[in-house]
C-alpha positions in Angstrom: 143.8 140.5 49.6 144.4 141.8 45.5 142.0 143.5 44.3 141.7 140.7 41.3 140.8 138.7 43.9 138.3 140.8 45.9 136.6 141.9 42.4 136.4 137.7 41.8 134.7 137.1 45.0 132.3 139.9 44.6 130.8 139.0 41.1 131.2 134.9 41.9 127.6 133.5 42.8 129.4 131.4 45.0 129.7 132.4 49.4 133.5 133.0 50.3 134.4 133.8 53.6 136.1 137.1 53.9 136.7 139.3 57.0 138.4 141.7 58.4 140.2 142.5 61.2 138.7 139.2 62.4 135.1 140.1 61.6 133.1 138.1 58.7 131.9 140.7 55.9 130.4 141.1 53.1 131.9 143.0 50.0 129.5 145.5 48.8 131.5 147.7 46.9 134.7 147.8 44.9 137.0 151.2 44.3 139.6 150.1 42.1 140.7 153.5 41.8 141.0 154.1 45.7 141.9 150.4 46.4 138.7 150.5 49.0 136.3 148.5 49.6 132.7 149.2 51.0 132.0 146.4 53.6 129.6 145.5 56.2 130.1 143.0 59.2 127.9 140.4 58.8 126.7 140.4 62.3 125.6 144.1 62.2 124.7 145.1 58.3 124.4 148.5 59.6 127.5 149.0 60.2 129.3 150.1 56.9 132.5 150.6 56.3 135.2 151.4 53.6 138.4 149.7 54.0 141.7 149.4 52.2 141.2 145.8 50.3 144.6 144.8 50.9 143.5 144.6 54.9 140.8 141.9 53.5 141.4 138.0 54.0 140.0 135.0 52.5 139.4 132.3 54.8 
């Protein structure tokens, strides 16, 4: 994923499915500077995570 995109999907009101590494998560934060973001599976919110946004997929 861009991070254009990723930043879209994180301000829209609107629920896009995005996972990663075949999980479903949620995008909590975005480092532009670091191209990371901070995730968490949706499954198990405790389990956070930063992760390189260009390993993020739409579906």
């Amino acid at each position: 994923m861009e991070y254009q995109r990723a930043k879209a999907i994180k301000q829209s009101q609107d629920l896009t499915k995005v996972t990663y590494q075949g999980s479903s998560v949620y995008i909590q934060r975005i480092d532009e500077q670091n191209g990371t973001a901070q995730v968490y599976a949706l499954d198990d919110p405790s389990r956070q995570q930063n992760v390189a946004i260009e390993q993020l997929q739409e579906s």
